[in-house]
Each structure stands twice: as C-alpha cells, then as structure tokens.
C-alpha angles and dihedrals in degrees: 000000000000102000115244109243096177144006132189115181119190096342108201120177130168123191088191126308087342121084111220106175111028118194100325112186123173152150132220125183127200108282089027116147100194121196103210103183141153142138116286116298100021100125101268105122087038096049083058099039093061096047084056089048095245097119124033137159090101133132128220122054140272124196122192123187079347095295114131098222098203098073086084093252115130103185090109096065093068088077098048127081129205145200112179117202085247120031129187110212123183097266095203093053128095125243084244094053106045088053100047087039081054087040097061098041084069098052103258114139113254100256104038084056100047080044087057098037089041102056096034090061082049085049094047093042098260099099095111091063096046091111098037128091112277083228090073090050119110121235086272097044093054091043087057099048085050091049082048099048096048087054104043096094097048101244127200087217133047133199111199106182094180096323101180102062121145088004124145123238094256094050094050083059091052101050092044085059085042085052096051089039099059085041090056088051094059096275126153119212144195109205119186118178137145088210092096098186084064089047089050098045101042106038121092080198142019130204117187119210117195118162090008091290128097103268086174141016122169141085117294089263097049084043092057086039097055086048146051100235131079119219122043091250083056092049095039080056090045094045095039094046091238100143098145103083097111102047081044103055085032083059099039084058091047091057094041090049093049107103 
C-alpha cells in the first residue's frame, strides 16, 4: 500500500470578508509530482503557506506525514524543502556562508554541508561564486542557491513556487532531470508554475484550484479525456472560464501601433 504523505480535508481560509480557500480537500501519496496550478488568487501560495506553518487561522485539517500540524509541534518541517516565488537572502552574505548557515539549521554538521553546497553549485554551473556576496549574483544564480538550499538536507517534500525563474535553457533541463530524480527516490514534490508545457511535461498528476476550490484533479491524460481541449494552457482556460486572450493581445498591438 502506497504510503499517505499528506491529507487536507475541507481547507477554509479568510483573509477578511474574502474567501480565499473554500473547502480544499486532497490526497498525496509518496513520488507524487504534483502540478498545482490556477489563475492568481486562487489559493495556491496560501495552500502552501499554511502546510509550512507561515499562515494559520484556518479551519479543516492538514495532516503531513500524519502528523496533524495544528497541535504547535514543528518537527515535522525539518523533512520538508521550500522554494518560495520571491525569496529575501541575506545580500552581504556569501553563497558559502548562507548554505552552510541553512545546512546547519537543519542540523548538518558544518563541513558535510559546505562539502554538499559546495559541490551541488559546481554540478548546476555556480561553482565558481560559491565564495562571493549574493548581492553580486544574477537572477539565476540566486534561483539556484535557493533550489540548493531547499535540498541540502535531503528532504522527503518538496515545495517548488516558479522555480525556474530566471533560469537558462540548459538549467531548466536539468531541474527537470533533478525533479524526476528525487521522485523517483521517493520524493514528494509541490510544483506551482504558470508555464503550463513544464507542468505538463513533469507532473505525474495535476489539480487545478480556481476560486479557491479544486476545479481538476487527475493525470495529464485524464485531464485531456474529461475536456474538450487538448494541452493543459487550452484546458486551465477551459476550466477557469479565460477565453479572452486573443481579443486581448489583438487590442494591446492595436494601442501600441497607434502614432
């Protein structure tokens, strides 16, 4: 029997009169990539905010690695990794010192983690950094010390917020390889991304949250059996009623043409 990483039964969360999550209830199971994906302001950041314990005052109840997270005890957190959509690092720090510094809040000893960070930024092309500021780091370089620093201390889940920003070509391919070799380890894994084609591509399973409820839940191929349209952009428009993208953008030229 596949083993139950996480449960959320009926989600609510309000951030005043607006509800923002309205009655989420899910399943993930150990390897699961899962695709969570939906327009702005569906839910999605908060869904994962209040797994890692950043956002509460919600009601229902979440369950990971059945533990009932509620109850003030964090132990759970030290298996889980995170890379937020924006992220603040300590600027005046070096690439060597804020992963050690990660490393060992999460109880690695100093030099294996300096040996780990030290040889994953060799392995994703940033080796050569790894002892200047992070205030001198380009937009990938910083991406790549955070997708380093959420995987140091070998975590069983994984949240991914548009992990790839700022990312060359090359290094998407190889996080995409990074993503299906942890899954293959056992690793669960988050994964919220507006590129729909990666989404696509790397999730063994895709829910959909539009109005802060799930509008679909399902693999890419029951996803394109249950609808009319056929990639997954074409279905999230379908699903989340946008069908103006083209008068839009058709509009948006005409202004920009007008002298």
């Amino acid at each position: 029997m596949e083993e139950v990483i996480l449960t959320i039964k009926d989600l609510k969360k309000n951030y005043g009169p607006k509800a923002v999550l309205n009655g989420v209830s899910l399943q993930v199971k150990r390897g699961e990539v899962i695709g969570y994906i939906g327009p702005n302001g569906a839910g999605k950041s908060t869904t994962v905010k209040i797994m890692l314990g950043i956002e509460d005052d919600y009601s229902g109840e979440i369950k990971i690695f059945g533990h009932d997270i509620s109850d003030g005890n964090i132990e759970y957190k030290s298996k889980i990794g995170y890379v937020p959509e924006i992220a603040e690092v300590y600027d005046n720090l070096t690439g060597h010192e804020y992963l050690t510094f990660v490393g060992e809040l999460y109880g690695l000893e100093f030099d294996l983690a300096d040996y780990k960070a030290k040889s994953l930024m060799d392995l994703f092309g940033v080796g050569e950094v790894y002892h200047s500021r992070i205030a001198s780091y380009s937009k990938g370089m910083r991406q790549k010390l955070l997708i380093i620093s959420s995987l140091l201390h070998n975590p069983e889940l994984l949240f991914f917020d548009e992990p790839i920003n700022g990312l060359d070509a090359n290094s998407v391919m190889i996080f995409k390889e990074i993503m299906t070799q942890l899954a293959a380890q056992g690793k669960t894994i988050f994964y919220s991304s507006h590129i729909m084609d990666v989404v696509e591509k790397i999730s063994s399973r895709i829910i959909l949250l539009h109005d802060g409820k799930i509008a679909a839940d399902g693999t890419f191929e029951e996803l394109k059996q249950q609808n009319t349209e056929g990639s997954l952009e074409q279905i999230f428009n379908q699903l989340t009623g946008f069908s103006q993208h083209k008068e839009l953008g058709a509009r948006f030229v005409s202004i920009v043409e007008e002298m």
